[in-house]
Each structure stands twice: as C-alpha cells, then as structure tokens.
Backbone of each chain as ProteinMPNN parsed JSONL, in Angstrom:
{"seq_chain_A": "XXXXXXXXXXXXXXXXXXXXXXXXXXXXXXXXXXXXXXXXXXXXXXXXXXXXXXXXXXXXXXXXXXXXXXXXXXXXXXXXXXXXXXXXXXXXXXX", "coords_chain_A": {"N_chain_A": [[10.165, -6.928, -7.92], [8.424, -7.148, -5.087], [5.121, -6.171, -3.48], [4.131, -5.726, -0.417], [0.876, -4.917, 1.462], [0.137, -4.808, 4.806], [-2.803, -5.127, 6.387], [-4.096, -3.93, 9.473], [-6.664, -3.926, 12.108], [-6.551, -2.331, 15.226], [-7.113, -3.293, 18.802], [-9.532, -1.417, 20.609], [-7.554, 1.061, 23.037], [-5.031, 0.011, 22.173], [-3.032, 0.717, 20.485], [-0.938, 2.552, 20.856], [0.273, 0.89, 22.207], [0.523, -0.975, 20.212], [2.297, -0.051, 18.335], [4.711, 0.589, 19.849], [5.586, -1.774, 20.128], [6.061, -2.593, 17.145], [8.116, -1.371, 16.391], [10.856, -2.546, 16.917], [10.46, -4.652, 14.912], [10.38, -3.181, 12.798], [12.763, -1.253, 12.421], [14.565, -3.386, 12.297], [13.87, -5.328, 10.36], [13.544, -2.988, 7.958], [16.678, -3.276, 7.763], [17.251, -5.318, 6.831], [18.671, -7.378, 3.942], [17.536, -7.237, 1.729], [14.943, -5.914, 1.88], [13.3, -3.095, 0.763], [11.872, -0.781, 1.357], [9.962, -0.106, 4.551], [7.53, 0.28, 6.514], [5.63, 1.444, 9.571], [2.052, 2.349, 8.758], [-0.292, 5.195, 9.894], [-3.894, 4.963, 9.134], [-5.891, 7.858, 7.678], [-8.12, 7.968, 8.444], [-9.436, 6.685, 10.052], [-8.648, 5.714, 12.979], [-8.057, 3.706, 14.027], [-7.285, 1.921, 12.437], [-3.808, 0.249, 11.574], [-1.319, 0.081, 8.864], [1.131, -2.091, 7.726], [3.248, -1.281, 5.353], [5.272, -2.454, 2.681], [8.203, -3.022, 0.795], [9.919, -5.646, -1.093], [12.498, -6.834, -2.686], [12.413, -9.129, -3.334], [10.605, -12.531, -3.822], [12.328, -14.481, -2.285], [13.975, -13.022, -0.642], [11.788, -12.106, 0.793], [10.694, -14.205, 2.185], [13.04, -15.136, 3.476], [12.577, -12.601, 5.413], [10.298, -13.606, 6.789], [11.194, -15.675, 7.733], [13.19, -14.441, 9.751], [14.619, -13.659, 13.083], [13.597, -11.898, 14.203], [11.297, -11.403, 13.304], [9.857, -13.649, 13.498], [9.565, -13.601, 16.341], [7.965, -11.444, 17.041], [6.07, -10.43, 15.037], [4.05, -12.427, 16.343], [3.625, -11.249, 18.986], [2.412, -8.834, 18.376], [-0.377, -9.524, 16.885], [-1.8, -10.076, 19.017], [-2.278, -7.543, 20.04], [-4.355, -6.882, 17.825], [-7.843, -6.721, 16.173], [-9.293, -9.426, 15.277], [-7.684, -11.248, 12.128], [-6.585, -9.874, 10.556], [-5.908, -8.148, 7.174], [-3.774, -8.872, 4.549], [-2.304, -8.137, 1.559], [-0.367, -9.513, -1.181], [1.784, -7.614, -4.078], [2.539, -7.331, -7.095], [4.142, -5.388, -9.81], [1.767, -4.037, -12.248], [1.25, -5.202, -15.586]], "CA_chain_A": [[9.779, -6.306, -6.646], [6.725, -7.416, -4.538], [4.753, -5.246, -2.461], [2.969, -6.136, 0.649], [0.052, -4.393, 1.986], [-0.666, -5.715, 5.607], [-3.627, -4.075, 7.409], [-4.569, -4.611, 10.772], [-7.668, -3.099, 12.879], [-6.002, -2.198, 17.096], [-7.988, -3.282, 19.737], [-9.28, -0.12, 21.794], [-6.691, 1.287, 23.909], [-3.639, -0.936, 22.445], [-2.258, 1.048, 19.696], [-0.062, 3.101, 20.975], [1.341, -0.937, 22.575], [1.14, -1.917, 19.251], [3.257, 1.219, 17.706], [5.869, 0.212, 20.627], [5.875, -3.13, 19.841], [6.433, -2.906, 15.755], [9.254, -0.674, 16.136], [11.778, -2.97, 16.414], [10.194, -5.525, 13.474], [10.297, -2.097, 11.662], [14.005, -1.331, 12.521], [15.527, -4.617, 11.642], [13.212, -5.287, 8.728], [14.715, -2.329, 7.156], [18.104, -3.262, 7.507], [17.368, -6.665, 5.582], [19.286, -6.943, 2.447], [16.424, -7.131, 0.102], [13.982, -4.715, 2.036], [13.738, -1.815, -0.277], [10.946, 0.199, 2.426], [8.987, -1.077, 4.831], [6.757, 0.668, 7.587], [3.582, 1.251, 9.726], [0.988, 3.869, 8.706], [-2.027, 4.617, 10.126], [-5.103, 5.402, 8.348], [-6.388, 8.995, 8.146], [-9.417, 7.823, 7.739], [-9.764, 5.564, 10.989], [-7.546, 5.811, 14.281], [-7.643, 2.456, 14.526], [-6.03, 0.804, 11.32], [-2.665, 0.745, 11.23], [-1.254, -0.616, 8.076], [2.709, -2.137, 7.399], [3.752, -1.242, 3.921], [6.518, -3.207, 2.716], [8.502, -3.414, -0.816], [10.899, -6.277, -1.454], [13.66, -6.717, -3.736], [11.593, -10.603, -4.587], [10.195, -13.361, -2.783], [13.569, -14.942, -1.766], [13.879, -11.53, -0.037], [10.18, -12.063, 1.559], [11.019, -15.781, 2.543], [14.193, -14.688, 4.294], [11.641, -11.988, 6.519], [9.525, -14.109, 7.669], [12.277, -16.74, 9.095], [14.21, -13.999, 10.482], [13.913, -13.883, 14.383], [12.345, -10.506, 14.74], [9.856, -11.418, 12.779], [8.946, -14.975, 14.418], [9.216, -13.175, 17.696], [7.587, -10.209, 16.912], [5.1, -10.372, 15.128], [2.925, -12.991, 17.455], [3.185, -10.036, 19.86], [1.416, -7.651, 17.511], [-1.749, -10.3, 17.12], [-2.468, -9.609, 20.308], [-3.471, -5.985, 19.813], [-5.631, -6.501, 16.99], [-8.545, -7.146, 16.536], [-9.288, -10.711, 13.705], [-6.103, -11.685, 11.424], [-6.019, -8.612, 9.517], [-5.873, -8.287, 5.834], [-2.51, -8.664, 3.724], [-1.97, -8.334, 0.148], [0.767, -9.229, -2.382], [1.498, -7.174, -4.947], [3.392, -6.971, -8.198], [4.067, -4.636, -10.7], [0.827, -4.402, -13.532], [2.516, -4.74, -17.017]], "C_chain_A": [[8.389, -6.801, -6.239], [6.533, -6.936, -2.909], [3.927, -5.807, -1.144], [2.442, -4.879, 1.516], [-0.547, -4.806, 3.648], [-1.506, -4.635, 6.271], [-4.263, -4.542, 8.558], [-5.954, -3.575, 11.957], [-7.137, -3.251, 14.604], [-6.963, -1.986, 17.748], [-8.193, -2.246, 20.591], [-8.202, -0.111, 22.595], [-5.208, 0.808, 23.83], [-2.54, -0.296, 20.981], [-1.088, 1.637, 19.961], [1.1, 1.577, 21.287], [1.789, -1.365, 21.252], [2.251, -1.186, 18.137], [4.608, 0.691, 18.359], [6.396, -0.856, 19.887], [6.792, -3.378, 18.132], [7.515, -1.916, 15.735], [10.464, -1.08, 16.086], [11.868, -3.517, 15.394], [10.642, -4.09, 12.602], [12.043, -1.882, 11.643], [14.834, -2.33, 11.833], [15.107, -5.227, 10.749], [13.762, -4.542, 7.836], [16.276, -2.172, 6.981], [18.339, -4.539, 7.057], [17.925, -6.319, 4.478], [17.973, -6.37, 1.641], [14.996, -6.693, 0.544], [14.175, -2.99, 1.074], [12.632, -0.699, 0.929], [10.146, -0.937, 2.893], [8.739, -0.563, 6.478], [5.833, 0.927, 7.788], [3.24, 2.331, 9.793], [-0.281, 3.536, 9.566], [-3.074, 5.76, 9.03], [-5.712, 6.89, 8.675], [-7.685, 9.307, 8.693], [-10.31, 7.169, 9.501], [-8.704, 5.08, 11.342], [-7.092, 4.39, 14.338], [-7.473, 1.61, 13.376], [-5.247, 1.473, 11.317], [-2.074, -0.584, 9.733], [0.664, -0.459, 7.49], [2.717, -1.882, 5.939], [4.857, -1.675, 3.659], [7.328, -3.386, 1.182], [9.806, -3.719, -0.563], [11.315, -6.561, -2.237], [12.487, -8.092, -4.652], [11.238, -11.522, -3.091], [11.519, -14.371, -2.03], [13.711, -14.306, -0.394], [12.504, -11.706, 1.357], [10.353, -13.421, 2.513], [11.878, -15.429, 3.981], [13.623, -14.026, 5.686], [11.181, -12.721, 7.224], [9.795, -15.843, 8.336], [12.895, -16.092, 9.932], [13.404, -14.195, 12.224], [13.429, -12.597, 14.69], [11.457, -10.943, 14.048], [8.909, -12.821, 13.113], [8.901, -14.47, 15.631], [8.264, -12.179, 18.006], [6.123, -10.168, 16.856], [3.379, -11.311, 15.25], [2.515, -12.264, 17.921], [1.934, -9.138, 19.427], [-0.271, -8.153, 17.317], [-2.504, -10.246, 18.287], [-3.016, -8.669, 20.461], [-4.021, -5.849, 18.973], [-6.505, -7.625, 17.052], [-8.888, -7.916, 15.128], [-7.819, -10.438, 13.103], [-5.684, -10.259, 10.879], [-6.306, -8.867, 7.667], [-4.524, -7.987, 4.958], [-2.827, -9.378, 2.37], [-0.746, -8.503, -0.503], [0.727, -8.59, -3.294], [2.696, -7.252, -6.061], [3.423, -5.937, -9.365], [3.189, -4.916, -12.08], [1.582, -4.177, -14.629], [1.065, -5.011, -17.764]], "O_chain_A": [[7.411, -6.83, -6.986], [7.137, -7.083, -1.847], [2.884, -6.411, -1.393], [3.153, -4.061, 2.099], [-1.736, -5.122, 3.694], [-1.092, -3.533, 6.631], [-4.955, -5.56, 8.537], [-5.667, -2.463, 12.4], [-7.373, -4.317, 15.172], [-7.694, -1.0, 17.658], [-7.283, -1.964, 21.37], [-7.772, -1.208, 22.952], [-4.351, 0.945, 24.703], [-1.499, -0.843, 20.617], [-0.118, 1.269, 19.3], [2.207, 1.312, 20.818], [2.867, -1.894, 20.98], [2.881, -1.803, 17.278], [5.545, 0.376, 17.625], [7.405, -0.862, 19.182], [7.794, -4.071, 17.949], [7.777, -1.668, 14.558], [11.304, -0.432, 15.461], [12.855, -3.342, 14.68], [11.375, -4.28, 11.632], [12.602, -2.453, 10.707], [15.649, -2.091, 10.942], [15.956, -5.846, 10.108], [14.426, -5.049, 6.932], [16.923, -1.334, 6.352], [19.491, -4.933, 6.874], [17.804, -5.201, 3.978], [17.682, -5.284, 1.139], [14.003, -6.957, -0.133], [15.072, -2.156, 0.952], [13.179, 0.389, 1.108], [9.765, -1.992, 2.385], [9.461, -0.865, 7.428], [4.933, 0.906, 6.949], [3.693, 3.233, 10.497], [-0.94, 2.536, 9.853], [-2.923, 6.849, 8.474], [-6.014, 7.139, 9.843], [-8.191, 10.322, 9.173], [-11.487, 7.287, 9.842], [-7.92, 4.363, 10.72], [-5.962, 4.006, 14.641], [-7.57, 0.4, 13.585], [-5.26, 2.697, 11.185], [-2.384, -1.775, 9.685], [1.29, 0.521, 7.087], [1.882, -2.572, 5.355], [5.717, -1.307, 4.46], [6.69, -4.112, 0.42], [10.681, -2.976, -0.118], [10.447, -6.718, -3.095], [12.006, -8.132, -5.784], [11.469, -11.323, -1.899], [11.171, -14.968, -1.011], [13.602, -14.871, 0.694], [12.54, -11.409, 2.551], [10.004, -13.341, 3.691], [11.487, -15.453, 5.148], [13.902, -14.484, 6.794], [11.513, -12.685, 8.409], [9.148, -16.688, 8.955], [13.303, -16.69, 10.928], [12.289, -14.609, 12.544], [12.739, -12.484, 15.703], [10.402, -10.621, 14.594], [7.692, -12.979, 13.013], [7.962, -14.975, 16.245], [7.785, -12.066, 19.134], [5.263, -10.013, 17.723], [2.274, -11.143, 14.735], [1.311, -12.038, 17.799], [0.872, -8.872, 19.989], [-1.222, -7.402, 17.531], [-3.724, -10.373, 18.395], [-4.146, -8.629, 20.948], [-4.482, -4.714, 18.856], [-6.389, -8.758, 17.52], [-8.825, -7.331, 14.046], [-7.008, -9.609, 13.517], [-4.561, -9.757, 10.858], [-6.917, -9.823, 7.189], [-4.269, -6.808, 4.709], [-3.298, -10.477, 2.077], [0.035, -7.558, -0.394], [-0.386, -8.65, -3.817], [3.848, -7.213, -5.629], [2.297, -5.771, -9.832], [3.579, -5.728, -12.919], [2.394, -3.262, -14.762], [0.971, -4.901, -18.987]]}, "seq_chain_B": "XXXXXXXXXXXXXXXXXXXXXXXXXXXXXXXXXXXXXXXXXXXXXXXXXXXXXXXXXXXXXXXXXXXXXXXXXXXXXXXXXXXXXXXXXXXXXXX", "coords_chain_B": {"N_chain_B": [[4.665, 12.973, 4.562], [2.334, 11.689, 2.64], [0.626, 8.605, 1.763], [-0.983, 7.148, -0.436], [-3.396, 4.35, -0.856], [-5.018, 2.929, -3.465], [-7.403, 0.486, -4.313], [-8.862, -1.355, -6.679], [-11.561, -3.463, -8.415], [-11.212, -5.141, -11.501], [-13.318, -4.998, -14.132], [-14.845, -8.484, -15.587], [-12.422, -9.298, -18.051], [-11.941, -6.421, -18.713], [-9.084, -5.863, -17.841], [-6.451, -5.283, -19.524], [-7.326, -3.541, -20.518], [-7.664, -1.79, -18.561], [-5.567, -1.248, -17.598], [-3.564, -0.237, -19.654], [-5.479, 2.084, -20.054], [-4.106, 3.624, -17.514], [-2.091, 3.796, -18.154], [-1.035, 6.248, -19.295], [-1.36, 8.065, -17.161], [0.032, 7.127, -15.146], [2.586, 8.196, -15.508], [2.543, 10.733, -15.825], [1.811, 11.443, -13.787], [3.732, 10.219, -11.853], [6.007, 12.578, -13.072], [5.239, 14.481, -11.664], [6.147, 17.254, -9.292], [5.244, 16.462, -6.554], [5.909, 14.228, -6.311], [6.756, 11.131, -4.823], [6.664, 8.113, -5.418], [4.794, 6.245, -8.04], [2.656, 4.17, -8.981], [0.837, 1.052, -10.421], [-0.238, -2.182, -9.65], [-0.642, -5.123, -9.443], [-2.977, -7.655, -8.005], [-1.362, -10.509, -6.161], [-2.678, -12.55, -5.453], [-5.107, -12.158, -6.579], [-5.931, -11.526, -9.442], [-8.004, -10.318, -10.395], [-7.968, -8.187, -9.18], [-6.401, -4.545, -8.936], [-4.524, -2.218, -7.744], [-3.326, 0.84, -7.229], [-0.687, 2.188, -5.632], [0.667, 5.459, -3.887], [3.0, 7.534, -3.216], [3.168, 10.322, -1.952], [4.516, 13.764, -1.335], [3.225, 15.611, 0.619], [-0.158, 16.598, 1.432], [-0.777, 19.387, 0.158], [0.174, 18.274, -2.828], [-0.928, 16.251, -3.443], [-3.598, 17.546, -3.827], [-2.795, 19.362, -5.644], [-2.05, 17.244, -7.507], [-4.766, 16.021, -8.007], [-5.922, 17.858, -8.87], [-4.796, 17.848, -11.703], [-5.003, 18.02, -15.383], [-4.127, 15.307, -16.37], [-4.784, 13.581, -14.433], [-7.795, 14.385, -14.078], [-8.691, 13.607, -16.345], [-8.393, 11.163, -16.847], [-8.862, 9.525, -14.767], [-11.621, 9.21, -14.428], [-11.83, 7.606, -16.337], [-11.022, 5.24, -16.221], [-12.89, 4.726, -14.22], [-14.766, 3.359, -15.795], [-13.776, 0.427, -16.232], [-14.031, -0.295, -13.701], [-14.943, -2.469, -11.333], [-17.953, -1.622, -9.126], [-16.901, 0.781, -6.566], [-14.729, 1.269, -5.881], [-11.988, 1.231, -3.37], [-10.164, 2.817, -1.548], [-7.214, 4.198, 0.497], [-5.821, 7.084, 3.002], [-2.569, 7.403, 3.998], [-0.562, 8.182, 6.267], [2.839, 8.295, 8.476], [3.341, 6.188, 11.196], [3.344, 7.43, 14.671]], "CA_chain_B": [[4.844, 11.885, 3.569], [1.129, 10.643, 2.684], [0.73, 7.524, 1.117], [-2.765, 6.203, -0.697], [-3.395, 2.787, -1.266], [-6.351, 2.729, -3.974], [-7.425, -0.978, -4.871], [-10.156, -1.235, -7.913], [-11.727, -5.124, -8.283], [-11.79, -4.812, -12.96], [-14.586, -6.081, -14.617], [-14.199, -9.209, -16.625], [-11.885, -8.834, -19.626], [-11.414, -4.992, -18.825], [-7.763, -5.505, -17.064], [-5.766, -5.278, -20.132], [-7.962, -1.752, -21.104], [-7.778, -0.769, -17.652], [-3.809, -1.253, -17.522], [-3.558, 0.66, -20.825], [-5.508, 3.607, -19.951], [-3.506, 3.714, -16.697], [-0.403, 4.189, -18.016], [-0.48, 7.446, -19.318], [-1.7, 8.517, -15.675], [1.41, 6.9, -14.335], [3.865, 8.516, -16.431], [2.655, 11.869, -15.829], [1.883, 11.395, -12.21], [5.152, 9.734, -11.365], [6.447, 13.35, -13.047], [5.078, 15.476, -10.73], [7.142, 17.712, -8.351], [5.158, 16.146, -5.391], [5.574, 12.362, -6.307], [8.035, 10.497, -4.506], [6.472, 7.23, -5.987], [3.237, 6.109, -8.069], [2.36, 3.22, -9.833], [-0.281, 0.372, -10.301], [0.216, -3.497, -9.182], [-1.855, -6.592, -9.5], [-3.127, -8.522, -6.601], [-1.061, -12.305, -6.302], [-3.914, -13.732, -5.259], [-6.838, -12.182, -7.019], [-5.801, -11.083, -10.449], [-8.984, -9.148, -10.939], [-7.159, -6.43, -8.033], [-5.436, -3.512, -9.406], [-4.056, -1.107, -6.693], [-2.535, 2.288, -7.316], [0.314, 2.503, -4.336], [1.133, 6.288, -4.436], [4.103, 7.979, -1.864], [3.425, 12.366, -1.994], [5.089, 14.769, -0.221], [2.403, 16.189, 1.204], [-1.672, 17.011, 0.84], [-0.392, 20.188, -1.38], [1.291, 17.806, -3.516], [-1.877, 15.61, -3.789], [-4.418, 18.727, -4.557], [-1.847, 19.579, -7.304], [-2.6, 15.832, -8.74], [-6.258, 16.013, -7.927], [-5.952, 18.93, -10.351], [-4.4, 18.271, -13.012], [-5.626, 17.207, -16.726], [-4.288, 13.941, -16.424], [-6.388, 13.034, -13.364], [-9.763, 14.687, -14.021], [-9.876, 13.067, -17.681], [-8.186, 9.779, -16.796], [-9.633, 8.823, -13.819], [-13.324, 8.743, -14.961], [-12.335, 6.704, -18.0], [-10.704, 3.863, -15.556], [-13.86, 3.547, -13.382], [-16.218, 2.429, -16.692], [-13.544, -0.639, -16.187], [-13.992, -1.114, -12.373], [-16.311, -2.99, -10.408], [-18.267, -0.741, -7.751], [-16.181, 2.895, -6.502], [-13.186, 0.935, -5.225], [-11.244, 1.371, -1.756], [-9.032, 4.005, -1.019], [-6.39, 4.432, 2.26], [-4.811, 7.959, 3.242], [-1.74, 6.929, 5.367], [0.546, 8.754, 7.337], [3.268, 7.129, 8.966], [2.434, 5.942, 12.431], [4.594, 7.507, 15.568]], "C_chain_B": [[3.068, 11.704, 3.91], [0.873, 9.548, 1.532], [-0.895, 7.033, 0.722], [-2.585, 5.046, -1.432], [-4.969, 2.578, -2.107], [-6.767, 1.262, -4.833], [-8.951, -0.215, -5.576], [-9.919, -2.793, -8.317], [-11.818, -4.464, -10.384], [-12.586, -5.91, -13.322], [-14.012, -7.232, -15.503], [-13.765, -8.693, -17.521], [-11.27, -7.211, -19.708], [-10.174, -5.239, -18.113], [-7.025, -4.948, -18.339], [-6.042, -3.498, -20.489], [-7.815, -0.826, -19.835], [-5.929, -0.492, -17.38], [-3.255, -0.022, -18.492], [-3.63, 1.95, -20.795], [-4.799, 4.265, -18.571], [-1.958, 4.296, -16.764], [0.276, 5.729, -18.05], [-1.05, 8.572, -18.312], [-0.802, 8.403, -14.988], [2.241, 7.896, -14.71], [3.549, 9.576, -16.192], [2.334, 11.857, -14.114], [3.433, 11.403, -11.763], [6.325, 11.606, -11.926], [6.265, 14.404, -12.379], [5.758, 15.834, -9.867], [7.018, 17.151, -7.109], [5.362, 14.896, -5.226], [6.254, 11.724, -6.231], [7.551, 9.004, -5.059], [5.222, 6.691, -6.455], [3.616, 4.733, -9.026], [1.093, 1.965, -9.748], [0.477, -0.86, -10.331], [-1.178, -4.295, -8.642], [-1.78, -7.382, -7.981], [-2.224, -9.945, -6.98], [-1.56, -12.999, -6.283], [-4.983, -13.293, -5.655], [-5.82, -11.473, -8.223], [-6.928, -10.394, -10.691], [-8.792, -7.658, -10.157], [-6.608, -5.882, -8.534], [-5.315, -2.898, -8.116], [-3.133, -0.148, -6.872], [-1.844, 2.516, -5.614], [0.76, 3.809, -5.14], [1.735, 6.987, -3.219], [3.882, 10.022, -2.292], [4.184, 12.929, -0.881], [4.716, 15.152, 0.837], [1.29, 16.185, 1.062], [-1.621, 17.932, -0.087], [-0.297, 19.433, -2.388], [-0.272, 16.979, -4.256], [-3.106, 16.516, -4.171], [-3.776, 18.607, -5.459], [-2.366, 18.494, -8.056], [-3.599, 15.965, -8.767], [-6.447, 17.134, -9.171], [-5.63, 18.999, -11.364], [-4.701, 17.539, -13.653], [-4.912, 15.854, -16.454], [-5.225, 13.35, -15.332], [-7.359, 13.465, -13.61], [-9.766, 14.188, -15.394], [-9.558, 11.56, -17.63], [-8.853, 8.958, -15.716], [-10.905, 8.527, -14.098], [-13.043, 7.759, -15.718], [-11.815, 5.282, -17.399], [-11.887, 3.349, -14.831], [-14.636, 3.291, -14.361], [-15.128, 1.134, -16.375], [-13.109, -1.151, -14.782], [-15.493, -1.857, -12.057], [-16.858, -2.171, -9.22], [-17.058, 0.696, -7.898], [-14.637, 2.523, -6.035], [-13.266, 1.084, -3.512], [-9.899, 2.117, -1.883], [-8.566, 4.191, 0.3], [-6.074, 5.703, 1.802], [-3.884, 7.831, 4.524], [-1.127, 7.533, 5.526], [1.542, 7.942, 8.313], [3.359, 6.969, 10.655], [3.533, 6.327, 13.807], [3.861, 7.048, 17.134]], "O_chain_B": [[2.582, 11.611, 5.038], [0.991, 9.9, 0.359], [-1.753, 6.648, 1.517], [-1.829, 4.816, -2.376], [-5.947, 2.146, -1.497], [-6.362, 1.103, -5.984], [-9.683, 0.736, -5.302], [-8.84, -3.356, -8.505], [-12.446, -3.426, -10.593], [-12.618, -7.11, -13.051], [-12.938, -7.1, -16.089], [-14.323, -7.723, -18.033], [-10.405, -6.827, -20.495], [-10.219, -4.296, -17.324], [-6.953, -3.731, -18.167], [-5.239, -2.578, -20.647], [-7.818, 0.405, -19.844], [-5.384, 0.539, -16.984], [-2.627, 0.953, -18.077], [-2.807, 2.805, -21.123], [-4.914, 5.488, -18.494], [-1.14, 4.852, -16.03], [1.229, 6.268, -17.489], [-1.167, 9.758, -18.623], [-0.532, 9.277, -14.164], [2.611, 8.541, -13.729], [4.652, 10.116, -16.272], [3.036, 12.594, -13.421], [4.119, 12.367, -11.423], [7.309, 11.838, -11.223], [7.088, 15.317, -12.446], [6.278, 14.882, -9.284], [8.002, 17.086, -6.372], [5.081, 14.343, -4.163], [6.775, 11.337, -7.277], [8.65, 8.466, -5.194], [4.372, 6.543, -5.577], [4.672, 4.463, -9.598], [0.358, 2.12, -8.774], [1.596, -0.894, -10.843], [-2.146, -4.144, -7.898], [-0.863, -7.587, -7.186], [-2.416, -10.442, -8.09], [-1.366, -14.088, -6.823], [-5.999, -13.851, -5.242], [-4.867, -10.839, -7.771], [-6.649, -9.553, -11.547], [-9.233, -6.533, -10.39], [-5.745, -6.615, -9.016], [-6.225, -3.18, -7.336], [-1.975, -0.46, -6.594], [-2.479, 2.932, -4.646], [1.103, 3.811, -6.322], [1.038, 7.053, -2.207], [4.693, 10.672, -2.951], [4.352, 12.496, 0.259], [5.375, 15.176, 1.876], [1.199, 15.453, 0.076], [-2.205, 17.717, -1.15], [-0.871, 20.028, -3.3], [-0.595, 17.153, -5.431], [-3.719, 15.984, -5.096], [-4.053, 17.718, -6.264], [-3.024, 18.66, -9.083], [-3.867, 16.15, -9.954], [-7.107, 17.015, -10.203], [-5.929, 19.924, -12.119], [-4.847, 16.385, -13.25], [-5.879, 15.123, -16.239], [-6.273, 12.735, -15.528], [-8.23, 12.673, -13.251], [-10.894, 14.257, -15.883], [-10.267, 10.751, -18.23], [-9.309, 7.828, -15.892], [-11.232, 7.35, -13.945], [-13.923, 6.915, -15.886], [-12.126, 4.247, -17.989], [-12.132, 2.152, -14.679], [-15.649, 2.799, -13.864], [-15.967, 0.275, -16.103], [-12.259, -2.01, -14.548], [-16.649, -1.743, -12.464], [-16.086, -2.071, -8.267], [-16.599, 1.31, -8.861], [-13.676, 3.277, -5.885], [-14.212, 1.057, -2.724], [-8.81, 1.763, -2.336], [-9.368, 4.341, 1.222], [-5.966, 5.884, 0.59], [-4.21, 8.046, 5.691], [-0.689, 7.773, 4.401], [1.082, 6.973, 8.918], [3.464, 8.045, 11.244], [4.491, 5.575, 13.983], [4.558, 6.989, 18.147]]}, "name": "protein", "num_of_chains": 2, "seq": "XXXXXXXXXXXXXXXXXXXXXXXXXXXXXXXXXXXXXXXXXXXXXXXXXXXXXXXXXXXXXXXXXXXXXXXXXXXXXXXXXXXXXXXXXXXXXXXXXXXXXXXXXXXXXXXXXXXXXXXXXXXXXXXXXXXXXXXXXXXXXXXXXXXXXXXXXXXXXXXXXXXXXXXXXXXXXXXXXXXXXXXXXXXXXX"}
C-alpha cells in the first residue's frame, strides 16, 4: 500500500472553486480498482489548506491514476486555485 | 471523521528505536473504540520522515487517546528520537 499526502495552499476566494472542481477527480478516483480511499480535507488549523489523502493498493495502482483522464484533465484545473505547487508526499508502511 | 497527519524528521540512527518504541503505541491505539485507522509510514523520498496517518471518529475519540497510558508515556519517549516538535494536520473532510 502507498499513501499519498498532497497539500495544497487556495488562493483567496477560490476554494470553495477548488472544492467544486476536485469533486469529480474525487468521484472517479474512488472508483479506480486499486484506490483503497482517497479524498480532500481541509485543515482545522488553516481555512486555506486543503489536503487530498489518498491510499493505493501499489504503485501500478498510482501509475494507472495519474494516466487516467480525470486526472490529466482535472487536476491542471485545480493549479489554478492554489497558490505555488503544493507539497505531496509518498508514503509506505514503517516496518 | 478527523484525520491527523503527524510527520517527525528522526535523528540520525534513531529510526530503527523510534519505529520500535512506536509500535506498542500502534497496537494499542489502532484498539481503541474511536480508531477507524492508525499507523506510522516512512517518507519515499526522505527516509529520515516518519508520519503517524491517524482516521478517529470524532474529537471525543481523540481526547480518549490523548488520555490514555499509552500516549502520555509513549509519546514523550518518541520525541528524544525526533528532530525539532514535528508537524501536525487536524483534517476534516472538505464539503
């Protein structure tokens, strides 16, 4: 299983756009085979990060995502309401 | 559902000790009535990253952990093998 962390900071005024916007990536992301969860939080902490959480079956799985066409169509869109690249992590299980 | 994302950078050489004393934090966490999922996972690209991904029920659910003997004697004994206080998220999921 490998986890991804992506976090993104929303340009004043565009979150709620960018909530719209990731709702379909979020929809048809989770109906990937080898999505095990995978949606956007926001921070309690600070209105303006919202952050995708994502856990896939494996990187095959992860590969597959980010050819599908919601997710080359998509999430360009979403770059637009934030503000710099963002910050995403991989993760794997510590043994 | 609240979700915390706690990353900790470990000092040289302490991963293996910080993995260790981690576990029996997992194992009784992960049994808790409020804990739909806990565990710890290494960065892909920085091996000195640990991150505790943890899924609760609720803020009840997370008091309850905040309280109990495995967190107030395990948690101190993981930060002698962090670097700095860490980074902590509280997420909620974003409507």
């Amino acid at each position: 299983m490998i986890i991804i962390v992506a976090k993104s900071v929303v340009k004043p005024g565009c979150k709620a756009a960018y909530i719209a916007a990731a709702r379909e990536l979020i929809e048809k992301s989770q109906a990937e085979p080898g999505c095990l969860t995978y949606d956007l939080y926001e921070d309690l902490n600070d209105p303006s990060t919202l952050t995708m959480i994502e856990f896939w079956k494996d990187q095959a799985a992860i590969d597959a995502h980010n050819a599908s066409p919601h997710f080359t169509t998509i999430v360009p869109k979403l770059a637009e309401f934030r503000e710099g690249p963002g910050e995403v992590h991989f993760y794997q299980k510590a043994e």
